[in-house]
N, C-alpha and C positions, 0 to 999 in steps of 0.2 A: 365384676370389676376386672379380674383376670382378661376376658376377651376384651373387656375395652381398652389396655394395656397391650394386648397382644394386638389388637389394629391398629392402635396409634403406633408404634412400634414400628410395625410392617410399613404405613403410611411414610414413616419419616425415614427407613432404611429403603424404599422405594424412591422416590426423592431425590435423597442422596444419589442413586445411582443414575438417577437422571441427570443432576446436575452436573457427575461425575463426567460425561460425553458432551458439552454443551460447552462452549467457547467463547468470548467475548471481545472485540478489538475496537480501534477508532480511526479509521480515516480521516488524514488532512490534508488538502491539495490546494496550492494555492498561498501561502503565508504570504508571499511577497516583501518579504522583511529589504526595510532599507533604513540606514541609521539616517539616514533623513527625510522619514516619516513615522512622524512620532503613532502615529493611528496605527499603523500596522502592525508596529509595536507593541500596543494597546492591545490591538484582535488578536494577535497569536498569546499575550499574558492569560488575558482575559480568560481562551481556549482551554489554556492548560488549566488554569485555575477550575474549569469546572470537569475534564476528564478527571481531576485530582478529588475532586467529591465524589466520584463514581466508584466503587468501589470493587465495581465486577469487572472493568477492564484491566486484562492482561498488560497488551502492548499496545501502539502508535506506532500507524504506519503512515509517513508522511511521503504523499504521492508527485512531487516534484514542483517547481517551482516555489520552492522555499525561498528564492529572493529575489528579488526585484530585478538585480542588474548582477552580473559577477563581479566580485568585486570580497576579498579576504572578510574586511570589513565588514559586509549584509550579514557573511555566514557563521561570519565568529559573532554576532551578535542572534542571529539565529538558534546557534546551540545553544549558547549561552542560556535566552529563553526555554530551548526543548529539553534542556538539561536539568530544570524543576520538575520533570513528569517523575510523576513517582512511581511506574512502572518503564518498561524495556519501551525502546520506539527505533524503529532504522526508517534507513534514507536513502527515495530513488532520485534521479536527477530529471528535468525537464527542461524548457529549450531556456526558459530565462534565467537558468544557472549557471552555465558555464557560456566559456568563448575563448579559443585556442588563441584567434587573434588580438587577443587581450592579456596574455600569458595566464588566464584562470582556464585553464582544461581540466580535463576526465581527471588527472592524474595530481595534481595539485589539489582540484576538489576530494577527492579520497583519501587523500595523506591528511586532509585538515579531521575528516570526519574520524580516522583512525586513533589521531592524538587524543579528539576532544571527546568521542564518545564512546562510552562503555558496550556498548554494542559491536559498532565498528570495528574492534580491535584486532580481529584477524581477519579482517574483509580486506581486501586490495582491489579490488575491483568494480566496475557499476553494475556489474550481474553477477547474481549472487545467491545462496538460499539460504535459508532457517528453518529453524524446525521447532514447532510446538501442539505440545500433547501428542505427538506423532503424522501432524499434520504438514507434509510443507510445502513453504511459501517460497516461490522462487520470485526475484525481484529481476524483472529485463529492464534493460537499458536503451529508449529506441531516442535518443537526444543525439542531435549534431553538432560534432564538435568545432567546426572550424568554419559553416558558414549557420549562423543558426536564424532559422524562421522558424514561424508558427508548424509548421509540416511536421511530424516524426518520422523515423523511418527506423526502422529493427533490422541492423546489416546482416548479410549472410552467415559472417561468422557468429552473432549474435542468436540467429535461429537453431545455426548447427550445435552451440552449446545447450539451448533450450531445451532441443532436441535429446540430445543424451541423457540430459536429467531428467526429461519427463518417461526416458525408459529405465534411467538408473533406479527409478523410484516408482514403476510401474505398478509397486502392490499399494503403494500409498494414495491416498486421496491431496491433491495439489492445488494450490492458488496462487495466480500468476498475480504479480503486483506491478505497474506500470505508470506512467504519467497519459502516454500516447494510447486511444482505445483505437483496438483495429474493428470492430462495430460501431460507428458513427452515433453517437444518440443525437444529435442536431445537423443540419444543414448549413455550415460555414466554408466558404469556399479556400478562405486559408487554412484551415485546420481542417487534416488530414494524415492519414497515415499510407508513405509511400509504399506499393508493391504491399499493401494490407492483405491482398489473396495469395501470397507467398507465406504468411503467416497463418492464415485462417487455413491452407491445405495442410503445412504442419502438425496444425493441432487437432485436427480429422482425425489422425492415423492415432492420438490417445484418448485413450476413454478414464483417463484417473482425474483430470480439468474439471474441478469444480466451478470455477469461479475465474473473471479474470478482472483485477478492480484497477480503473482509472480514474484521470482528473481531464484537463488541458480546456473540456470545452467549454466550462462556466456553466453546465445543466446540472440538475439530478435527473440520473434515468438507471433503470432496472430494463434489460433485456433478457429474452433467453434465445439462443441461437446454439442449435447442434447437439444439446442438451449441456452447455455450462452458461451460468451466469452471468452477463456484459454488464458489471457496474461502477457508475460514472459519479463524480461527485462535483458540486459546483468547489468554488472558491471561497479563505474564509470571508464572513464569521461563519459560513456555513460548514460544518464537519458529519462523519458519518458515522454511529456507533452499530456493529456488525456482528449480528448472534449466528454462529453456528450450530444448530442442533443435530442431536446426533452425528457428530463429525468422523465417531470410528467408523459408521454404515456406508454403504454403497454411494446413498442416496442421503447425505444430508440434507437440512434445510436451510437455507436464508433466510434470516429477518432481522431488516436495518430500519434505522430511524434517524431520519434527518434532524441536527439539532442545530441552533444558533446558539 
């Protein structure tokens, strides 16, 4: 009886330290929230409602084009919605978010997100990072603010700060989060990302680039290029929930699952 207590024991304090390194998140890209569409409304409730029965997800990370058109109105009805998630979620921006020429820019969008969310709160900016279990997540910004198309583009000073953090944080393991993928996972002749090999030469020169997770093209796709992770998520209802194993190792793992 003793040893069968002493390996159940060992089994479940083993276990544990498994679980201990192992990380859990959710990808969302695409909301398209407009207060007059009641559907999309519906899809992004819906969403939350069942990330909220999940119990192992940390945070929500929502990868741009949360609304439909700019406009105060989509977004404050947007939080309003992300603001049931019962765990942390931040927010990168994508091309159908803002428009300078509309007086919704970079800078109005962030002031709104600071007020409204407990996240946000000493973020001022669209590039950005967090940090969890000792992992982090830098959040780039490749959205244009004053003519916007379908195109991304990651401006220079945009790189040059990437840059710094991915050596500020050279002993860490890193996940770049984005709307815009500079690894194409489909053939669309609008959707691209401008001067994408100014980007992809950048992140050559680090080796801590786990992962780099996007939205914009309406696919799921899984790459690998260079040794980090190119992952693409469609639009909702489709969402992404994302295991990191072993995340304090050199060499963690990925494994996602696409859900409606």
């Amino acid at each position: 009886m003793r040893n069968f207590i002493t390996l159940v024991f060992s089994f479940l304090f083993s276990t544990n330290l498994i679980l201990a390194s192992d990380m859990t998140f959710a990808q969302i890209d695409g909301a398209l929230i407009s207060t007059n569409d009641a559907n999309s409304i519906k899809r992004l409730e819906s969403t939350v409602n069942k990330i909220n029965q999940q119990k192992n997800i940390e945070f929500v990370i929502f990868t741009g084009n949360n609304i439909s058109k700019p406009s105060i109105d989509n977004l404050e009805k947007f939080i309003e919605i992300a603001n049931n998630l019962k765990c942390p979620y931040y927010v990168t921006i994508g091309n159908k978010d803002i428009n300078k020429q509309k007086k919704w820019g970079k800078s109005e969008y962030t002031n709104l997100l600071q007020k409204k969310i407990k996240t946000h709160k000493k973020i001022t900016t669209t590039n950005y990072i967090f940090s969890k279990n000792g992992v982090i997540f830098i959040v780039a910004d490749g959205a244009k603010e004053f003519i916007t198309t379908p195109s991304g583009y990651y401006k220079p000073e945009t790189l040059t700060w990437l840059d710094s953090q991915l050596k500020k944080y050279k002993n860490k393991n890193v996940i770049i989060l984005q709307h815009f993928p500079i690894i194409p996972p489909a053939k669309k002749e609008t959707h691209y990302t401008h001067k994408a090999d100014e980007y992809l030469e950048l992140i050559s020169k680090h080796d801590n680039i786990k992962a780099i997770i996007s939205g914009h093209f309406g696919v799921n796709s899984e790459q690998e290029y260079q040794d980090i992770w190119h992952i693409t998520t469609k639009s909702l209802p489709t969402y992404r929930v994302i295991d990191i194993l072993d995340y304090e190792t050199e060499n963690p793992v990925f494994w996602s699952t696409i859900k409606e």
